[in-house]
N, C-alpha and C positions, 0 to 999 in steps of 0.2 A: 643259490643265487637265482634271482626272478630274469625272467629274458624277458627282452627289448617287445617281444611279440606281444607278452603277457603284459607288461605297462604300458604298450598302446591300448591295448583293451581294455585295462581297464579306467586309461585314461577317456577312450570313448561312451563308456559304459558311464562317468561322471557328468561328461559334458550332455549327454543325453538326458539325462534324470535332471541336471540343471535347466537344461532347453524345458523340460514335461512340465518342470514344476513352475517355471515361469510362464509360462501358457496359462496354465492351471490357476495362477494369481491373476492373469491377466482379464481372463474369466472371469473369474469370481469379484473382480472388479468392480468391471463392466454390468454386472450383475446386479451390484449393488447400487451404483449408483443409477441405474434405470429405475430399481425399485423405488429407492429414496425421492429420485425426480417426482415418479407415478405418486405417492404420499405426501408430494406437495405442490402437486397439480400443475406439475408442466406439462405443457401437450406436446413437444416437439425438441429435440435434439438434435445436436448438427457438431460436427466435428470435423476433422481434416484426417484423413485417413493417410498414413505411411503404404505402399506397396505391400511389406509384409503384416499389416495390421487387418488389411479390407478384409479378408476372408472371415476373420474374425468379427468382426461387423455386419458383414453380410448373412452369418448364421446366426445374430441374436437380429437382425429383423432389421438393419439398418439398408439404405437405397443411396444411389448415388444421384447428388444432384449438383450439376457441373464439376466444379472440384472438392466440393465439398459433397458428405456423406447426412442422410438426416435420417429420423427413427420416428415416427407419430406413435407419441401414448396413448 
């Protein structure tokens, strides 16, 4: 018989690798469509940033400008 302990855990141990990997998509995104932007000669992006999104923004080179967030190519 599995205890209660052992399928919390590994129910967190699930929910974490789904959290990593969507991050990880979310990335590789953002990634892409900068590049693809840059390939077809946009200079300037600009998005609306969620609370849990900015950080993620802010480490691929994005800046806040009022409410909204923008990225110079």
């Amino acid at each position: 018989m599995i205890s209660q302990d052992f399928r919390f855990q590994l129910l967190l141990g699930e929910l974490f690798f789904f959290f990593v990997n969507w991050q990880l998509l979310g990335k590789r995104l953002l990634e892409n469509c900068i590049d693809e932007s840059k390939k077809s000669g946009v200079k300037r992006i600009w998005l609306h940033a969620s609370e849990d999104g900015e950080p993620l923004y802010r480490k691929m080179g994005f800046t806040n400008k009022d409410s909204e967030m923008e990225l110079f190519l």
